[in-house]
C-alpha positions in Angstrom: -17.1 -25.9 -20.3 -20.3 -26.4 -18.2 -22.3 -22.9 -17.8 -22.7 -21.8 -14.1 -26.2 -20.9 -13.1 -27.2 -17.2 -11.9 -26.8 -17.4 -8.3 -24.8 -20.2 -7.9 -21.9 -18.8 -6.4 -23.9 -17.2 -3.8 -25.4 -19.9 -2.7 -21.7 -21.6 -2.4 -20.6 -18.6 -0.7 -23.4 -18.7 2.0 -23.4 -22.5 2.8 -19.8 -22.5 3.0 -19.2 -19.4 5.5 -19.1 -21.2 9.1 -16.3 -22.8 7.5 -14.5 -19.6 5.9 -14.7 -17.7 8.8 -13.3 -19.6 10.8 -10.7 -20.5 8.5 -10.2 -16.5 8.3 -10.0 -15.9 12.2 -7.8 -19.2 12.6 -5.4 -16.8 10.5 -6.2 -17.6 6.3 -6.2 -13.7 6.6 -5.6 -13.5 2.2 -8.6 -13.4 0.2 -6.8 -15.7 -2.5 -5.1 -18.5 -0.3 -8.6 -18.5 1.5 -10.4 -19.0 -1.9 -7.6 -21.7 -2.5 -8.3 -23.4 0.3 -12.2 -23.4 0.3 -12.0 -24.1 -3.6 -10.0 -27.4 -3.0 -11.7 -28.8 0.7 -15.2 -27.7 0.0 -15.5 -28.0 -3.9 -16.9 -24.7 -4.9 -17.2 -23.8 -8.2 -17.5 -20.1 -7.8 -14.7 -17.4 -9.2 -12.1 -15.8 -6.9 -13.6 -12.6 -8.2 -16.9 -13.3 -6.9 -15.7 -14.8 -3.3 -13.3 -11.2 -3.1 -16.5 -9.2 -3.3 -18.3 -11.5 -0.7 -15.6 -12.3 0.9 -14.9 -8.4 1.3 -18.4 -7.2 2.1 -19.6 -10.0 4.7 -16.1 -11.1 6.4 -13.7 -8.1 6.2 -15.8 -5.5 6.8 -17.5 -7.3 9.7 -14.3 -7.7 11.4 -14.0 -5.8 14.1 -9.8 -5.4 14.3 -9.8 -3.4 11.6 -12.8 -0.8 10.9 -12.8 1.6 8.3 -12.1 4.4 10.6 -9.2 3.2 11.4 -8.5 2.5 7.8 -9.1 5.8 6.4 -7.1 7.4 9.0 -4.3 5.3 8.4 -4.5 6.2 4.5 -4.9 10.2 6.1 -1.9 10.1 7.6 0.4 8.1 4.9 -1.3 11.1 2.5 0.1 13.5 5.0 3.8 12.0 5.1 3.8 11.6 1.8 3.3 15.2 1.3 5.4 16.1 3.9 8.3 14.1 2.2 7.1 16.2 -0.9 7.9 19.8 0.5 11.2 18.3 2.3 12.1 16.8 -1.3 11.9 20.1 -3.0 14.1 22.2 -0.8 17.4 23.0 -2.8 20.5 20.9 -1.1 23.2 23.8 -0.8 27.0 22.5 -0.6 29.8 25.1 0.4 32.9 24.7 -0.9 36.1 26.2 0.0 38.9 27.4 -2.4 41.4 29.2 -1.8 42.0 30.8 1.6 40.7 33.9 0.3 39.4 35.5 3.6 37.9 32.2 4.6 34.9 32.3 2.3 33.5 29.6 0.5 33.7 29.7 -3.1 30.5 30.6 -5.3 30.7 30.4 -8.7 27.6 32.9 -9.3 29.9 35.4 -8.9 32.2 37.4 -11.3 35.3 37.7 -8.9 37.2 34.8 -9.9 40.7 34.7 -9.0 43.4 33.7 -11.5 45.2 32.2 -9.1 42.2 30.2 -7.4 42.0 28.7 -10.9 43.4 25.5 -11.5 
């Protein structure tokens, strides 16, 4: 396995983004199929780990359709639902149910008046 010079993938990166942004506004909107796709047209020898943090730090953050305000208040509010769901989730589920006809009371069995005949 041939050892890749310091720097090399850079250097790919930089020559090669013309061609990767427009590949990401023509819609190659995934890091990895866009990586795919550079990796077998223009031949770069760089690791998808390297063109995620470039690819992160020069194309999708530059982008203006989504900012990171818009991001982090999207993550605020999913944060808020979630906890929303959270208190709603914790509530006890009460179920009434009727025995008897016993002056039209529903049955609770916390109680020590327990009818015989309510008994089956």
């Amino acid at each position: 396995m041939n050892k890749i010079k310091r720097g090399t993938g850079k250097i790919e990166f930089f020559t090669n983004l013309d061609y990767i942004e427009k590949k990401y506004y023509a819609g190659y909107v995934v890091a990895k199929e866009l990586y795919n796709l550079t990796k077998k047209e223009k031949n770069i020898t760089m690791s998808y780990k390297q063109f995620s943090i470039y690819f992160k730090k020069y194309i999708f953050s530059q982008d203006k359709r989504f900012t990171n305000q818009d991001i982090s208040k999207n993550e605020s509010n999913l944060s808020n639902k979630l906890e929303e769901q959270k208190v709603i989730d914790k509530t006890p589920k009460i179920r009434k149910i009727i025995v008897g006809d016993k002056k039209h009371k529903p049955y609770n069995p916390h109680t020590r008046e327990i009818d015989p005949k309510d008994i089956i």
